[in-house]
VEXMARVEX-972397 format. One line per 4 residues: number of its first residue (from 1); their letters; for each residue x, z, y of N, C-alpha, C. Coordinates in nm, 2 decimals. Each point is the difference from the previous one (the first is absolute). Layout:
N
NUM	a	X Z Y X Z Y X Z Y  ...
// end
This chain:
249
1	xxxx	-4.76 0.77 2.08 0.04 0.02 -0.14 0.15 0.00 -0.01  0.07 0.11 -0.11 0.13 -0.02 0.01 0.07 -0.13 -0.03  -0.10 -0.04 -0.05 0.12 -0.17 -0.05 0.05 -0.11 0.12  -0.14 0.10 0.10 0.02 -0.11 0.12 0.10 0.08 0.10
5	xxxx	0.05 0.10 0.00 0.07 0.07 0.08 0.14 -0.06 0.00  0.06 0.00 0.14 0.13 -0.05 -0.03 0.10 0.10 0.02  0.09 -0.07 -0.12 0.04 0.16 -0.11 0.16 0.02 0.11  0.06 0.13 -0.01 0.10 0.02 0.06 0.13 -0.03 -0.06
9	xxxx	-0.03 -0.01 -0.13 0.15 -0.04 -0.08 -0.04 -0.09 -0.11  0.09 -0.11 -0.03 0.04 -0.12 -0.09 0.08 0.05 -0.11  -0.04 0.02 -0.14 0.14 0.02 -0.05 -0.05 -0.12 -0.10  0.13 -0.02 -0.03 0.08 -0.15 -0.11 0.05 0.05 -0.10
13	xxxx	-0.04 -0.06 -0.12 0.06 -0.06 -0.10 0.11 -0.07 0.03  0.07 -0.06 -0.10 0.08 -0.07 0.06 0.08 -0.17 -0.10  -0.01 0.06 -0.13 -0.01 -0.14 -0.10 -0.12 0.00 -0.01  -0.02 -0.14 0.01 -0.15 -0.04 -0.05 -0.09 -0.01 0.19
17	xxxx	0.02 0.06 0.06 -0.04 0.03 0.13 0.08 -0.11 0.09  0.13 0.11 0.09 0.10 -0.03 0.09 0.08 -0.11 -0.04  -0.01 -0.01 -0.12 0.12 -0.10 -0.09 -0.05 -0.04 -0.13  0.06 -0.13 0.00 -0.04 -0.06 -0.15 -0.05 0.07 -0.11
21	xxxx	-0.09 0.01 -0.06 -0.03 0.10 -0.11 0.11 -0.02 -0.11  0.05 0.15 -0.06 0.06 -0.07 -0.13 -0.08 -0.05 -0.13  -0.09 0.05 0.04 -0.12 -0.07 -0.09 0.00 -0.12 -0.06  0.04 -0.06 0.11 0.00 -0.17 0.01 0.16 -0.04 -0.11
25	xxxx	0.04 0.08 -0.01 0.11 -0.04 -0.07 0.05 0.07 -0.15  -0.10 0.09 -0.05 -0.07 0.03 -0.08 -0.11 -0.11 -0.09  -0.05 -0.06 0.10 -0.13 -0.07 -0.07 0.14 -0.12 -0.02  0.03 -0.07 0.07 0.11 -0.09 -0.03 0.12 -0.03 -0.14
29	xxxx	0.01 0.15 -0.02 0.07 0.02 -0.11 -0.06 0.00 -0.11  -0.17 0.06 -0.03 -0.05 0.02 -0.12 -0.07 -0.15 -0.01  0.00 -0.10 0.11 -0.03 -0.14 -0.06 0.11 -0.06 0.00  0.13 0.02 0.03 0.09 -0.08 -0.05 0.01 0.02 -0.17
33	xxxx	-0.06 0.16 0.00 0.12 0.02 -0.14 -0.13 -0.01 -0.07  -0.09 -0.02 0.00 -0.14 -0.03 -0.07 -0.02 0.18 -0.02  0.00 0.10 0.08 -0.02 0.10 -0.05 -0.16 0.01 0.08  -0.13 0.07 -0.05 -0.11 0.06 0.06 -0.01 0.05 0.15
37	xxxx	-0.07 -0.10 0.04 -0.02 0.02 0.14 -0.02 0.18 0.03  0.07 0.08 0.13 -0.03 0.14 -0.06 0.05 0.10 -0.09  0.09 -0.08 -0.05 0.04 0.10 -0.16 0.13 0.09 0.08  0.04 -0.06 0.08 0.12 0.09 0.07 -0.05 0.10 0.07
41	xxxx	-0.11 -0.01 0.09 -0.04 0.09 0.11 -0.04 0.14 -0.12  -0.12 -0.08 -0.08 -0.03 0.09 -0.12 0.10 0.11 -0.07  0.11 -0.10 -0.04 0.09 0.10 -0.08 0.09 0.11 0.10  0.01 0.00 0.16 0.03 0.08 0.06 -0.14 0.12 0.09
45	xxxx	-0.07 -0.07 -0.03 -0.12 0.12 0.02 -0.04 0.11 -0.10  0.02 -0.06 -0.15 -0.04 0.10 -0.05 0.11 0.07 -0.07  0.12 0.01 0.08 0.09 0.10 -0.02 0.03 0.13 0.11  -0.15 -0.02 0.12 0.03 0.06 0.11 -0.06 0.18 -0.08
49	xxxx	0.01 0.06 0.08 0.10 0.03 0.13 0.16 0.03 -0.05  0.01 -0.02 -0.11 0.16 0.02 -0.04 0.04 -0.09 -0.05  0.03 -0.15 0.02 0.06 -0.10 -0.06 0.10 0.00 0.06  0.11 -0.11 -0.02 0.12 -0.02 0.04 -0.05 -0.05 0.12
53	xxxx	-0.13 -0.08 0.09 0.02 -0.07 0.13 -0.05 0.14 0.05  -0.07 0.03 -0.01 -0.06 0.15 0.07 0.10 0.12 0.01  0.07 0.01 -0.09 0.11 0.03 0.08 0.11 -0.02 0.09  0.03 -0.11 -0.07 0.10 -0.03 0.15 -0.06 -0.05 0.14
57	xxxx	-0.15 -0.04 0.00 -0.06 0.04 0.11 -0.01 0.18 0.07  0.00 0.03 -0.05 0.00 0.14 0.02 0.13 0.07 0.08  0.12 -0.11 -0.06 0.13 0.07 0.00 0.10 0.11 -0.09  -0.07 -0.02 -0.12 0.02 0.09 -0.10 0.10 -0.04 -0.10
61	xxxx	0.00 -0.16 -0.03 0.13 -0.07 -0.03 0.08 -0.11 0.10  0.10 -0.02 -0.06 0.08 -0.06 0.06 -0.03 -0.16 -0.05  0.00 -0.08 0.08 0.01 -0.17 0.01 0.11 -0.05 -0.10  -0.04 -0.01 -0.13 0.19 0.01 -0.06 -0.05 -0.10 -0.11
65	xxxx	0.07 0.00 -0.11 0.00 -0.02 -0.12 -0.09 0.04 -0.09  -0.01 0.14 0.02 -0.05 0.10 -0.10 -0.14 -0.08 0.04  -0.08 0.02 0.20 -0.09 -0.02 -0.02 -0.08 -0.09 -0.08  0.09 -0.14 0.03 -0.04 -0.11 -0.07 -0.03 -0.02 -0.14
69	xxxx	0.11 0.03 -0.07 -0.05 0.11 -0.16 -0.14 0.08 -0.03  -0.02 0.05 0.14 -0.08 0.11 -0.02 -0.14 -0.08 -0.01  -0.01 -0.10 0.11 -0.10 -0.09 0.01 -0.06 -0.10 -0.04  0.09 -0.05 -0.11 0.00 -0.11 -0.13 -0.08 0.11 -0.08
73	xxxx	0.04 0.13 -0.04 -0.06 0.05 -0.11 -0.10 0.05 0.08  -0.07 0.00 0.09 -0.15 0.00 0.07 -0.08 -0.08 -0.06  0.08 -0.13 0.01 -0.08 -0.11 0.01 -0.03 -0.02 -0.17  0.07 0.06 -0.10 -0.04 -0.04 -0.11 -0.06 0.15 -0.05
77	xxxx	-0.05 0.07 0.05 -0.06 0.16 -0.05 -0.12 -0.05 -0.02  -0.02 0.01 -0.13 -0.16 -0.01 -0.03 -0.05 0.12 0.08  -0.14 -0.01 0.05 -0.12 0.08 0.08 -0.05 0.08 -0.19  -0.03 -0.09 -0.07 -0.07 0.08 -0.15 0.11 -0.02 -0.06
81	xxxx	0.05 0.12 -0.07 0.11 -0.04 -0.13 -0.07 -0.02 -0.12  -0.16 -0.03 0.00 -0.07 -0.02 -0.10 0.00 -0.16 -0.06  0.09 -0.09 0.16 -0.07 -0.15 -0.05 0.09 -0.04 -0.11  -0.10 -0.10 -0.08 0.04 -0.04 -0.07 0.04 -0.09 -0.04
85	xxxx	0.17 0.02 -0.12 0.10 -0.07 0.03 -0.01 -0.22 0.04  -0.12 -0.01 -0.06 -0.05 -0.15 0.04 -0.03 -0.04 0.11  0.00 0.11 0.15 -0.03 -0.03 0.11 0.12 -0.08 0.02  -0.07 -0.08 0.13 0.05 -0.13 0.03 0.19 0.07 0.07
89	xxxx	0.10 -0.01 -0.01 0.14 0.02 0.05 -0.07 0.07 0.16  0.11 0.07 0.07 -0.01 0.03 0.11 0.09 -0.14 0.09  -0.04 -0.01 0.13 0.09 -0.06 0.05 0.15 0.06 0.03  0.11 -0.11 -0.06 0.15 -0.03 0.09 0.00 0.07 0.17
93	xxxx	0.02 0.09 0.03 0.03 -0.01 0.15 0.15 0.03 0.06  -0.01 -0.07 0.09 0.21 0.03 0.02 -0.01 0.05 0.11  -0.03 0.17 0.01 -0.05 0.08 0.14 0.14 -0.02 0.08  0.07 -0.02 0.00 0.12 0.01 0.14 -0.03 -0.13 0.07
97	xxxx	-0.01 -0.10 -0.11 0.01 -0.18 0.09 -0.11 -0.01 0.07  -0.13 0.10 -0.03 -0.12 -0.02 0.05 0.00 0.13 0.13  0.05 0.12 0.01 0.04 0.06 0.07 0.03 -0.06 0.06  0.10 -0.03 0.03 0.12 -0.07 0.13 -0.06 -0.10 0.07
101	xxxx	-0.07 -0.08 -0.09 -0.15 -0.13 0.05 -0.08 0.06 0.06  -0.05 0.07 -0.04 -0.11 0.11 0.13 0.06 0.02 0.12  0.11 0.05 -0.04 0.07 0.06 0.18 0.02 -0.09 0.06  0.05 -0.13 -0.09 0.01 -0.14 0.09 -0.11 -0.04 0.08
105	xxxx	-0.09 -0.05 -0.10 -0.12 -0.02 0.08 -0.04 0.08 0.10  -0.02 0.14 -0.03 -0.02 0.06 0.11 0.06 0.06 0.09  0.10 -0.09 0.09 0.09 0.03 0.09 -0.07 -0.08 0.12  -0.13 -0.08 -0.04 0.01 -0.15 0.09 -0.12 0.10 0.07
109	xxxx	-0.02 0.02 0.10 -0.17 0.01 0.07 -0.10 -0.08 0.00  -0.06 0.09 -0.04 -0.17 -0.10 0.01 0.02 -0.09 0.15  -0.08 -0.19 0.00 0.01 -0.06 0.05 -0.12 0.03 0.13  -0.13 0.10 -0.03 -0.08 0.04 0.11 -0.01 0.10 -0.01
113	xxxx	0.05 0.13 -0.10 -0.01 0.12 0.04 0.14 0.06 0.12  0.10 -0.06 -0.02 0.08 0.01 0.10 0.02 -0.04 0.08  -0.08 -0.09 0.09 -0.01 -0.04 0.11 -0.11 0.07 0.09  -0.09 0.04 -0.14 -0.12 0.16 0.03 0.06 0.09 0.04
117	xxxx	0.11 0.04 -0.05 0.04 0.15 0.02 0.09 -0.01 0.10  0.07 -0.08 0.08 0.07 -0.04 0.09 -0.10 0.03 0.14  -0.09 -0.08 0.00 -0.14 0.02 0.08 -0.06 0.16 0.04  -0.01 0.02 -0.13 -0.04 0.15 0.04 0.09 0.09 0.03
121	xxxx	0.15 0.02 -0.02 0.08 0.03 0.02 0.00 0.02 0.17  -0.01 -0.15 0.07 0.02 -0.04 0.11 -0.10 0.07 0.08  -0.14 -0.02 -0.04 -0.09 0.08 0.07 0.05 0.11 0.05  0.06 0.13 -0.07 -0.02 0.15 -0.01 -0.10 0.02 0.03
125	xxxx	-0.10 0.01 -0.07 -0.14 0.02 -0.03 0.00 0.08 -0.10  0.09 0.00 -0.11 -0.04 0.10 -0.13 0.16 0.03 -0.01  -0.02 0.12 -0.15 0.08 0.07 -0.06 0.05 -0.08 -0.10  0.15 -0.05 -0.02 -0.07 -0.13 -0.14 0.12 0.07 -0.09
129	xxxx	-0.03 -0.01 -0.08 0.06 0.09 -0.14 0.03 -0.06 -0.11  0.07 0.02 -0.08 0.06 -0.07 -0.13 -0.01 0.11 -0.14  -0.12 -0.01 -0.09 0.01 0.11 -0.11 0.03 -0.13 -0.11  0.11 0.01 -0.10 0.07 -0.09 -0.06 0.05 0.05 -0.18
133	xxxx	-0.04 -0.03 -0.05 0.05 0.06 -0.13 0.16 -0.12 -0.03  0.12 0.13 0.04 0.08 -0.11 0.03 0.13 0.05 -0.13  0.11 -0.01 0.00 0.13 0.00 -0.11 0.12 0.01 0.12  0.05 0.10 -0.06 0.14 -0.02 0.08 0.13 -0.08 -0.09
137	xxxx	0.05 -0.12 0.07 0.11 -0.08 -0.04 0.09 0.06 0.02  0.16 -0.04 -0.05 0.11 0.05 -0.05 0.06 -0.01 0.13  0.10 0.11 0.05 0.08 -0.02 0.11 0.06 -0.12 0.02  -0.03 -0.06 0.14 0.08 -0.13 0.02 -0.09 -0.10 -0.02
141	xxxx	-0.11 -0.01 -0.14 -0.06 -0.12 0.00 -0.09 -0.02 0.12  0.01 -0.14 0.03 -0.06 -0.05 0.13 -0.14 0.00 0.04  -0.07 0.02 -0.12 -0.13 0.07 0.00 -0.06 0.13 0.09  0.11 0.08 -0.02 0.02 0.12 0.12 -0.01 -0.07 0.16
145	xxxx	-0.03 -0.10 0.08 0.03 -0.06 0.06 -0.17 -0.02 0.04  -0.02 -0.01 0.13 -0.15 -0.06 0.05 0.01 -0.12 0.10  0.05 -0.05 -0.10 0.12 -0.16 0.04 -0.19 -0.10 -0.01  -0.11 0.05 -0.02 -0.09 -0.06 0.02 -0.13 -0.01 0.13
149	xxxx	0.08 0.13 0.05 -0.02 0.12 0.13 -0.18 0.04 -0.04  -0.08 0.00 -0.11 -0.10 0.03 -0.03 -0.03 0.18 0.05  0.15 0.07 -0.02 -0.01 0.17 0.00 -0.01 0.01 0.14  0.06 -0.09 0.06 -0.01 0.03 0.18 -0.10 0.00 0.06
153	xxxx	-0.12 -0.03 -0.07 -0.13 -0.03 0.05 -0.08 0.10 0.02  0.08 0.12 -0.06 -0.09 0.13 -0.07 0.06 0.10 0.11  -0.08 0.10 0.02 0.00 0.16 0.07 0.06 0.09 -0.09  -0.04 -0.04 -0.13 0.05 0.07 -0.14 -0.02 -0.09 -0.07
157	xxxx	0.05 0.09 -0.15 0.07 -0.08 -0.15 -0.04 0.12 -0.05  -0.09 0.01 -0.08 0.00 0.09 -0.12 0.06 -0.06 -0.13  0.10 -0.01 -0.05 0.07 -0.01 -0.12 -0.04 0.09 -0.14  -0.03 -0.07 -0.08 -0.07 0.07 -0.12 0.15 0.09 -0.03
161	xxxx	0.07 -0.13 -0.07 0.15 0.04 -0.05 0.08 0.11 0.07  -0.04 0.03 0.16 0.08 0.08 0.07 -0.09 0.09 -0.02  -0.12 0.06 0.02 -0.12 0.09 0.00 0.03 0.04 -0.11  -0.01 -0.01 -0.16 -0.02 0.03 -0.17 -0.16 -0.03 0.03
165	xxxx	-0.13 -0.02 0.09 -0.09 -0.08 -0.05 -0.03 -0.11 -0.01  -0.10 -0.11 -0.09 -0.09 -0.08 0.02 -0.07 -0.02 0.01  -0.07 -0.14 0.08 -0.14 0.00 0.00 -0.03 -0.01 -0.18  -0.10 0.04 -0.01 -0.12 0.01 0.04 -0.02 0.19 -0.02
169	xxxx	0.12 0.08 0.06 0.02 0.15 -0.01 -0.03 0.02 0.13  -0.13 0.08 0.01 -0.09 0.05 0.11 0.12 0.08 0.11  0.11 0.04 -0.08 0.04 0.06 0.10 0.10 -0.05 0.08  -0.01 -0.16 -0.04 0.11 -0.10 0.11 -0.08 0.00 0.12
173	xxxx	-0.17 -0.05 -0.03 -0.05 -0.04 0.11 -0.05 0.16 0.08  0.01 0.11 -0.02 0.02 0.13 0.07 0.11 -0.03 0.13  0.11 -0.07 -0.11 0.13 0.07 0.12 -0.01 -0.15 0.10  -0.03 -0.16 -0.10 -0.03 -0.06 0.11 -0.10 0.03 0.16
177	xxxx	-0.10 0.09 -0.05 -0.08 0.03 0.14 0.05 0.10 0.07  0.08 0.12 -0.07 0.08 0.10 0.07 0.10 -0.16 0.10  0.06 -0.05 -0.04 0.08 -0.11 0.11 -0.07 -0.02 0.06  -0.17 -0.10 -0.01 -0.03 -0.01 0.13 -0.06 0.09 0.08
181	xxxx	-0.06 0.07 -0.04 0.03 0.13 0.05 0.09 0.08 0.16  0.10 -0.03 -0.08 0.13 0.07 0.05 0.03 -0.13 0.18  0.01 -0.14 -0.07 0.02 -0.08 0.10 -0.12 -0.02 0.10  -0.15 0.03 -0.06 -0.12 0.02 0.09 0.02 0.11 0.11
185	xxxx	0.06 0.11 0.00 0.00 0.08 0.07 0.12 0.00 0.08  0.10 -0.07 -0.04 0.11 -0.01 0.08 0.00 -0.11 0.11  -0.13 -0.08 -0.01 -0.06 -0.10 0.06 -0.14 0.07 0.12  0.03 0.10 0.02 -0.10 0.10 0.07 -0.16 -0.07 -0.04
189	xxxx	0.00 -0.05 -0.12 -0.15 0.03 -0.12 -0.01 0.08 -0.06  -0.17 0.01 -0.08 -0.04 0.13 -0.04 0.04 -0.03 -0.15  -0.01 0.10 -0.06 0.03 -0.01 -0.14 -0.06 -0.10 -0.09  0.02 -0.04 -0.10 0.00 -0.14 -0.08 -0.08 0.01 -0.14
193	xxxx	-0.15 -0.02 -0.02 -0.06 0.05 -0.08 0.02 -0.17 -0.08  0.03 0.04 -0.18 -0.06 -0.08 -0.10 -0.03 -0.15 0.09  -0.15 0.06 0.02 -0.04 -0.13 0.02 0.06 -0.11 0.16  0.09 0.04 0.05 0.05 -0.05 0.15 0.09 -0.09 -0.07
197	xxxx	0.05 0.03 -0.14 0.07 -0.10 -0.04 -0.03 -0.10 -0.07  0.05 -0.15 -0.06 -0.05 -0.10 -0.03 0.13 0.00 -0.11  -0.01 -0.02 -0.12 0.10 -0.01 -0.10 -0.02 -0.16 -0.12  0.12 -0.09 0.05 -0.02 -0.08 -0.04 0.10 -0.01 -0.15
201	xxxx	-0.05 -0.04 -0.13 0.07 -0.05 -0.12 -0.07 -0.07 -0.12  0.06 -0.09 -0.09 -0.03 -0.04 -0.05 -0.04 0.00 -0.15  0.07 0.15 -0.01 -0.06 0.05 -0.13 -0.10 0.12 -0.04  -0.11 -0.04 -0.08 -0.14 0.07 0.03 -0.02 0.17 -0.02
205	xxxx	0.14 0.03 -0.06 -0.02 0.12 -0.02 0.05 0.11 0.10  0.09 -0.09 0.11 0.04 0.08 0.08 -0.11 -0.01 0.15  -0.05 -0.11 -0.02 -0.14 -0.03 0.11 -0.07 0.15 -0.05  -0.03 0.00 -0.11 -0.11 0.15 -0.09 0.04 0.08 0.10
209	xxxx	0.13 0.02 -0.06 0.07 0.18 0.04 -0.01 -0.01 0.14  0.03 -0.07 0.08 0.00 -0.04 0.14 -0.15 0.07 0.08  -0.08 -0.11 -0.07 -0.18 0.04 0.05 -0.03 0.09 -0.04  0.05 0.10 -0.11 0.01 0.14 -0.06 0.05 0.15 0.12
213	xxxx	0.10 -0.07 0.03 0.10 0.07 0.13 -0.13 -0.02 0.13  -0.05 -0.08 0.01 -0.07 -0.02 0.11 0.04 -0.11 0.12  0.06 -0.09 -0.06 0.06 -0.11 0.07 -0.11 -0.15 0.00  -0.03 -0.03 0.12 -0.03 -0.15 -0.01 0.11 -0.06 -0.09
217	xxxx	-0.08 -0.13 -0.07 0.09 -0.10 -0.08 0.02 -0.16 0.06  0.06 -0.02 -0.08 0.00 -0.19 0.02 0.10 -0.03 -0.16  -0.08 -0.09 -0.10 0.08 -0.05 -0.11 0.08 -0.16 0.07  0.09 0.03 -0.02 0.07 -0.18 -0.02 0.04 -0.04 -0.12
221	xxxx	-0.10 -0.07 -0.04 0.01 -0.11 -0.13 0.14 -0.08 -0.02  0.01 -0.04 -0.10 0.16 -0.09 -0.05 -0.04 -0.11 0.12  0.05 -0.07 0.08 0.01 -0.12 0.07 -0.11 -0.01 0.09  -0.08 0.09 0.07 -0.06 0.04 0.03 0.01 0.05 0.15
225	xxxx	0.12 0.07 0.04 0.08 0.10 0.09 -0.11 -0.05 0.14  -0.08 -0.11 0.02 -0.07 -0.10 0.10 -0.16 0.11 0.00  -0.05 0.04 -0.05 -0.13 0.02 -0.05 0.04 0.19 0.03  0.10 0.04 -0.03 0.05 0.13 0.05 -0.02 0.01 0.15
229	xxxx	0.05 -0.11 0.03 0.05 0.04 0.14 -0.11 -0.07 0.09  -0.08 -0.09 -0.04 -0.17 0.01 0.07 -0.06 0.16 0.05  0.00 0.06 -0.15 -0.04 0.14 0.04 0.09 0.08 0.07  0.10 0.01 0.03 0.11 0.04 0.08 -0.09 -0.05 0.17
233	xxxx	0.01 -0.14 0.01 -0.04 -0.06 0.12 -0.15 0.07 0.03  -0.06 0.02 -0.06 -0.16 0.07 -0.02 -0.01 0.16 0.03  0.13 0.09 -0.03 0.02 0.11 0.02 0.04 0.01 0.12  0.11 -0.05 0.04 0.12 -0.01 0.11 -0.10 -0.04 0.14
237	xxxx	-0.07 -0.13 -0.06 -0.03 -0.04 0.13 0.10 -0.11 0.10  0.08 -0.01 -0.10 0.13 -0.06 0.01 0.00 -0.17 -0.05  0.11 -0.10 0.06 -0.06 -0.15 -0.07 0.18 0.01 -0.08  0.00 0.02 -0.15 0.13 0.01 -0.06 0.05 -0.10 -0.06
241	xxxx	-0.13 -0.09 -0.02 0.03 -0.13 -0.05 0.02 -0.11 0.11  0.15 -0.09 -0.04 0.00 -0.12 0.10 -0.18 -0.12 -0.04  -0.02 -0.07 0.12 -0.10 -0.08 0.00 0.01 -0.08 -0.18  0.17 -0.04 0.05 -0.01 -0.12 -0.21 0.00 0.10 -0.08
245	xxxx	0.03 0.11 0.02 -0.06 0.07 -0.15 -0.13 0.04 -0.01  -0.11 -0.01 0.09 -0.10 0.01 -0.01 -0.06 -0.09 -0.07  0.06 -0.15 0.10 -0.07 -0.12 -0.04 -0.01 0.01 -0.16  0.13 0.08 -0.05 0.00 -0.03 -0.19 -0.11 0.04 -0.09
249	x	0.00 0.11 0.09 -0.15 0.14 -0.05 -0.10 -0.07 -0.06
// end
């Protein structure tokens, strides 16, 4: 069966996966500030595919001022301009302080997905790939930097921001397989169907488009990253977890 096949290419997510989710610091903020668990992720979803964060994922705005402007008034755009005026206030959000907290948080690497991906790295056994819905930072900031060596792990980087796509836009994960693809054959392998690959992320709609494209999946849950990489170990055939992180399982 395909699910039991072991697949020729790995591709990664990379917040929420490889590295701390910024998730986690999201949820942190809407219980410090008593705002709705959710209400952030919410109010940048349903301004897709043309909101201020979907763009500058994209690469289409610049990291600036303006954006931040742009994404405060995201966050207060009524979805109905019907509600009515006695609906309960929108939440306060201060998108730059909470921005810059995300990138923080997620500069750190996951505590067992990174010692996973080091492993398989080591093997050369697979293709291991990075499809990332990422932002490009301002010349000079130190963000530009893989001062966490996460990107050195990879064969490739697909960059949303560098590309103009995003997941969950069918035609990121095209040009992701054209890559593995390209490095399967340069590896005197045969060409690289959908299913040879295994695509791991943590948000459900790009798992969809993913198993849509014809990609094996794997979801990693918020705090979770341990339970990902079982099935990783189950695919692979590989042991990615140390003995004490099993023992935690």
């Amino acid at each position: 069966m395909l699910e039991n096949k072991k697949p020729v290419g790995l591709l990664f997510d990379i917040g929420g996966v490889c590295v701390v989710s910024p998730f986690q610091a999201i949820l942190d903020y809407e219980i410090a500030n008593n705002i709705p668990k959710g209400w952030v992720n919410f109010s940048i979803s349903r301004t897709s595919p043309n909101g201020s964060w979907h763009r500058l994922e994209r690469g289409e705005i610049k990291l600036d001022a303006d954006f931040f402007k742009a994404s405060m008034r995201d966050c207060r755009r009524s979805k109905h301009p019907g509600v009515p005026i006695s609906a309960p206030p929108l939440p306060e959000i201060d998108a730059e302080w909470l921005f810059w907290e995300m990138m923080r948080v997620s500069r750190t690497p996951d505590p067992y997905m990174y010692p996973a991906l080091q492993k398989l790295k080591a093997s050369g056994q697979f293709i291991i790939g990075a499809l990332s819905n990422t932002v490009i930072f301002p010349d000079g900031h130190p963000y530009n930097s893989d001062s966490n060596g996460v990107k050195s792990q990879f064969d490739f980087f697909i960059s949303s921001a560098h590309t103009g796509l995003r997941k969950p836009d069918p035609k990121i994960y095209a040009a992701a397989l054209r890559e593995m693809d390209t490095l399967a054959k340069k590896r005197g392998l045969q060409g690289v169907e959908p299913s040879d690959v295994v695509f791991l992320d943590d948000i459900g709609e790009n798992l969809k488009a993913a198993k849509n494209a014809g990609l094996r999946t794997i979801k990693v849950n918020l705090g979770r990253t341990q339970d990902a990489i079982r099935e990783l170990e189950k695919i692979t055939g590989l042991q990615l977890l140390d003995t004490g992180d099993k023992a935690k399982l």
